[in-house]
C-alpha positions as a printed Julia matrix, in Angstrom:
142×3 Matrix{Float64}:
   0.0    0.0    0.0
   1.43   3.71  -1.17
   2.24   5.62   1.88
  -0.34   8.27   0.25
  -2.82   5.39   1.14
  -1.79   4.92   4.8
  -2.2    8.63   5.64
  -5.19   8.7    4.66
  -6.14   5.68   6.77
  -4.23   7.09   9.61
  -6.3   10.55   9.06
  -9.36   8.52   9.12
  -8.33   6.59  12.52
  -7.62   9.61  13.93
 -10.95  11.33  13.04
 -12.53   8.09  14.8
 -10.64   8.33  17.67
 -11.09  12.03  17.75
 -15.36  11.66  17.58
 -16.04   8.32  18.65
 -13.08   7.89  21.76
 -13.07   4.46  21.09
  -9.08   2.85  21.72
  -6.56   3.64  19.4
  -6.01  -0.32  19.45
  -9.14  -1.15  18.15
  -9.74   1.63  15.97
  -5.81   0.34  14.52
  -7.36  -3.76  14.34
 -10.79  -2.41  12.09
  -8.3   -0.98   9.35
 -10.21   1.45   7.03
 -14.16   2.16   7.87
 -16.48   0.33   5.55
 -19.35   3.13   5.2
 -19.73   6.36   4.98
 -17.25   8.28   3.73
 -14.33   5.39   3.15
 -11.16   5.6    1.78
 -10.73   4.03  -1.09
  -7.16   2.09  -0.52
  -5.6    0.0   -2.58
  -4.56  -3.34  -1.07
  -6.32  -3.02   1.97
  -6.73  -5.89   4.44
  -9.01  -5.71   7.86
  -6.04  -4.89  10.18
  -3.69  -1.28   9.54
   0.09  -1.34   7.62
   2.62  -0.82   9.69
   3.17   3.19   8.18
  -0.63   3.84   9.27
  -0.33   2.03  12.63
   3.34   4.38  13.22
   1.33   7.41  12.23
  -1.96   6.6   14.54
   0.47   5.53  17.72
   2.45   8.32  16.92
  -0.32  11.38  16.98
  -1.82   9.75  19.47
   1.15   9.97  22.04
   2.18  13.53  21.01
  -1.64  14.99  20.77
  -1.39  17.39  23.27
   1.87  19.2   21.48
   0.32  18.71  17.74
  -2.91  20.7   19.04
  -0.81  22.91  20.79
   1.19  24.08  17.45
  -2.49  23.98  15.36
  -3.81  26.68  18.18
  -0.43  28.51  17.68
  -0.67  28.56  14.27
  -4.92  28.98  14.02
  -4.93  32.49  14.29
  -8.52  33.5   15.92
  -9.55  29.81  16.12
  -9.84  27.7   18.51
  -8.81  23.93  18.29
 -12.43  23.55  19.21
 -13.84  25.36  16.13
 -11.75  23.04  13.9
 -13.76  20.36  12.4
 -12.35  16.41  13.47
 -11.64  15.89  10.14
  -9.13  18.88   9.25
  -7.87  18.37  12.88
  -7.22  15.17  11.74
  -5.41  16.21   8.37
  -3.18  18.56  10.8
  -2.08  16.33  13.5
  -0.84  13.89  11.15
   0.29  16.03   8.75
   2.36  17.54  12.01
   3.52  14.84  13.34
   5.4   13.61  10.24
   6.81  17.23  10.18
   8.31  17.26  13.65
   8.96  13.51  14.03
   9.37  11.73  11.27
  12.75  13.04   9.46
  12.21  10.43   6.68
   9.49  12.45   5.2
  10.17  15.76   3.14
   8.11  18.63   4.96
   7.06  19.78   1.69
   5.26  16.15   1.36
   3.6   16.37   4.73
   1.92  19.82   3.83
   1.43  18.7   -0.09
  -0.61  15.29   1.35
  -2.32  16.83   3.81
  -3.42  19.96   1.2
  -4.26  16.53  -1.21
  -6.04  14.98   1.27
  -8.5   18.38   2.53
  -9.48  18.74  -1.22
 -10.26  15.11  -1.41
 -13.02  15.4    1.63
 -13.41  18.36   3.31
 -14.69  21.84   1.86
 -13.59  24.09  -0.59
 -11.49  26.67   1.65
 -10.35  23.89   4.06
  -7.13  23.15   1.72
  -6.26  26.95   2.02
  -6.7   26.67   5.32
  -4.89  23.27   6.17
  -1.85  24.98   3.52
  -1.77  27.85   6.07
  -1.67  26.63   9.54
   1.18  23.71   8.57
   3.0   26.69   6.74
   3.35  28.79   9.73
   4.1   25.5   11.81
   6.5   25.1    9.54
   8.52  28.12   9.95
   8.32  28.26  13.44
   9.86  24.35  13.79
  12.56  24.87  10.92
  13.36  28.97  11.83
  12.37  29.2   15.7
């Protein structure tokens, strides 16, 4: 599965998590939802790839710190105001940008951009583009 693939899964996960509070565990072990608004991943089997689970496991222990750089960066909103879905898009778009070195920030932002377009409405890529672009200077320039 194209890592493409497994953030979206991971986004998805973490928009679960984020509305349902169900365990991070089980929400990993059901893979992709089957309704709604699903995914559409290539390859997928019932339990998460290893990138997805990293990226779910990952957000999950640094929450607090990703929502703390969205507020930062969210001028005049509130984390609260934020719909679970574009939180979503931000925290893991975040979290590969301050912890996972492997991945080019300008991939992050660009998948996370991809990804708002995909399912969320038409000024939330504008939106997602500026908060991880001012996160972005302040973690690469202080």
């Amino acid at each position: 599965m194209r890592r493409t693939d497994q953030r979206r899964a991971a986004v998805f996960i973490c928009y679960q998590r984020d509305v349902t509070g169900a365990p991070v565990e089980e929400l990993i072990g059901r893979g992709m939802p089957a309704e709604g608004r699903s995914v559409h991943v290539r390859g997928s089997t019932s339990a998460s790839p290893v990138y997805t689970r990293e990226l779910v496991e990952g957000v999950e222990a640094c929450c607090e710190e990703l929502d703390d750089m969205i507020e930062e960066n969210a001028i005049g909103w509130h984390l609260s105001r934020i719909a679970p879905l574009e939180r979503a898009i931000l925290r893991v778009a975040l979290y590969e940008i301050v912890h996972r070195p492997d991945v080019p920030d300008e991939v992050a932002v660009d998948e996370a951009v991809e990804t708002a377009k995909l399912y969320c409405g038409i000024d939330t890529p504008g939106f997602v583009n500026g908060i991880l672009g001012g996160a972005l200077r302040r973690v690469r320039h202080g």
